[in-house]
N, C-alpha and C positions, 0 to 999 in steps of 0.2 A: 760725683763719683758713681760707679756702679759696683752694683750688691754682687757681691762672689759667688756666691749661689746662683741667682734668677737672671741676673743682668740689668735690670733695670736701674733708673736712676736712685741713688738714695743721697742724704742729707751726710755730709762730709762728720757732723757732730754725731752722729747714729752709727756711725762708724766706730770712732773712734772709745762711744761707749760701749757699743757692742763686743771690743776687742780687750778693750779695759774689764767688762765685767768675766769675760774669763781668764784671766791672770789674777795671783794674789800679790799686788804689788806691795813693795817694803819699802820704811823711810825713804823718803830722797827718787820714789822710783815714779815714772807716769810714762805713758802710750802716749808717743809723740808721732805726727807724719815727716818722712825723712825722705819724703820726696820719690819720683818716679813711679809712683802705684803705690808706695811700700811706706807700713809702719814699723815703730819698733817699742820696746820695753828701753825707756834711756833712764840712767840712774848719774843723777846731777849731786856732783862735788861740788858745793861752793866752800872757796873760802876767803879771808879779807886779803886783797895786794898790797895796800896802802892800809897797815892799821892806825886807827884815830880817822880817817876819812870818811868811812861808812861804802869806800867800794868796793864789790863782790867781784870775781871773776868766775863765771860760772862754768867749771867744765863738766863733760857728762861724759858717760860710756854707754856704750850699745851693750845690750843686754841678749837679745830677741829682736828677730825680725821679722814681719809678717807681708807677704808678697801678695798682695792685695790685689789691685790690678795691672794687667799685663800689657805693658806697653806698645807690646808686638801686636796685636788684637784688640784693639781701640772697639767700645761697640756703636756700633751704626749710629746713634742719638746724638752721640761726641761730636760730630762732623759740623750737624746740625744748628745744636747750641753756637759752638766758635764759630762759624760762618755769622753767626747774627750777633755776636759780641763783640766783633775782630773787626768790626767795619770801624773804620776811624774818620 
């Protein structure tokens, strides 16, 4: 990923603590990536479908969304990396 600030590459886990440690999340709530640059604050309903089973169906809501990086503006590094992972 790259840092929203400097641009640089940062660690996708640095991220997401970064973003977690300024929210005050509540039961059931955690800093999820929801894809396209963007995180969010998702607050996960579980409950039993089948009771006596033991299976959950977990549904969640968006809470917050944090628009992280912009997909329109990829930085120069991005290009780089994929060109030498993408070779199959």
């Amino acid at each position: 990923m790259t840092d929203k600030d400097s641009g640089v590459p940062v660690h996708f886990d640095c991220v997401l603590a970064r973003l977690a440690q300024g929210e005050t999340l509540e039961r059931g709530e955690a800093v999820a990536y929801i894809g396209g640059g963007r995180f969010a604050v998702v607050c996960f309903n579980a409950r039993s479908e089948f009771p006596g089973k033991g299976t959950e169906n977990r549904k969640f809501s968006i809470k917050k969304i944090f628009e992280w990086e912009n997909k329109d503006n990829r930085a120069a590094w991005r290009s780089a990396v994929c060109d030498h992972y993408s070779v199959t």
